[in-house]
C-alpha angles and dihedrals in degrees: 000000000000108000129244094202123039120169114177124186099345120183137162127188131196107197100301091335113106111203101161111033111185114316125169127161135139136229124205127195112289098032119112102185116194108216111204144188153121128292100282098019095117103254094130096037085055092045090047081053104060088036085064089235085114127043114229118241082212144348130041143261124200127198106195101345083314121129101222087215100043096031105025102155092048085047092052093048094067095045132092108179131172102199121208112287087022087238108208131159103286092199089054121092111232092254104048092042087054088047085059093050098044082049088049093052097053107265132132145184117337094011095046083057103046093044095057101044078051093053087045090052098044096050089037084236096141095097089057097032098108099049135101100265079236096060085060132091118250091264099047080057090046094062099044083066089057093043087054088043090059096037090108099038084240113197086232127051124200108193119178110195094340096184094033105135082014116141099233091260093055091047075061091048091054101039086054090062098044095058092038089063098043106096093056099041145046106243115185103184117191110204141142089212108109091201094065093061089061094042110051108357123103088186138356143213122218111207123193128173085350096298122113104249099182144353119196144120114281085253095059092037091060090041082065095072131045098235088060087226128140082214098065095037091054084051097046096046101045102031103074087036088061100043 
């Protein structure tokens, strides 16, 4: 199965501060690889990276056989990515700031119009839909920035802290979609929330001091600690790498 996502060899470097060291791994459709780690490990500078928002300081990441850096708007095609914050355009309603993303991805008429009532529906926004994105809730917000992410229907999905702000229905909500679109796409999730490995992962990444720690399937994760818990394997795994 040929990979959606490949990253070899990926750093950045701040000054002398090393916040990404090396990482390379790949996703193919139908993965959804969880990619975890602690505040400060490098999850959303890697994700930024392959979304083509930061510039390496060495490696490469491909979307699609697209090198973000040679190819960027192919890459970009193929991407949906809902960054960390989900920035939007606070004086914009919902609707008319997913009017402006559906003209900025290339569709028009009919299919503007159909792609974005899809994208409202998925993410249960129409209640919302005609208010200033600053009057919402965080998650409300939250999910305007899925909803953006979705807009083109794109074959890989980059979320960074999807249910982040979420009630803990809608964290269901959003973890149902997620799995509903997996088998057709490539979904990489950053998150720090080990339940989400178990609900929606097929595999996950631990990053720690920006170097890939494991990689390995939620079951053989938890076979790595006595206890047979996400949580002390998470622990056990990050800890001595951050110290």
């Amino acid at each position: 199965m040929s990979a959606l996502i490949e990253i070899a060899g990926l750093s950045k470097r701040f000054g002398s501060f090393t916040a990404v060291d090396d990482v390379s791994f790949s996703v193919a459709k139908g993965e959804v690889l969880g990619f975890l780690g602690p505040n400060g490990a490098g999850k959303s500078t890697t994700m930024k990276m392959l979304a083509g928002f930061v510039t390496p300081t060495a490696g490469t990441a491909r979307i699609g056989g697209n090198d973000v850096l040679e190819a960027p708007v192919a890459a970009k095609r193929l991407l949906g990515y809902l960054p960390e914050g989900a920035p939007t355009y606070p004086d914009m309603t919902v609707i008319d700031f997913l009017r402006f993303v559906a003209r900025i991805r290339g569709l028009r008429g009919g299919e503007a119009a159909d792609r974005i009532a899809h994208a409202i529906d998925l993410t249960t926004l129409a209640t919302v839909r005609l208010q200033p994105i600053e009057t919402l809730s965080k998650g409300f917000k939250r999910r305007v920035g899925l909803a953006q992410a979705l807009m083109h229907d794109p074959p890989v999905l980059v979320l960074d802290e999807p249910t982040d702000g979420l009630d803990p229905n809608q964290k269901h909500e959003v973890r149902g979609l997620i799995a509903q679109m997996a088998p057709e796409k490539a979904i990489v999730i950053s998150t720090h929330i080990l339940e989400e490995v178990d609900a929606v992962c097929s595999r996950a990444i631990i990053i720690a001091a920006g170097r890939v720690v494991i990689d390995a399937t939620p079951a053989e994760l938890e076979m790595r600690h006595p206890s047979g818990r996400l949580e002390e394997v998470f622990r056990a795994m990050t800890l001595p790498a951050a110290a």
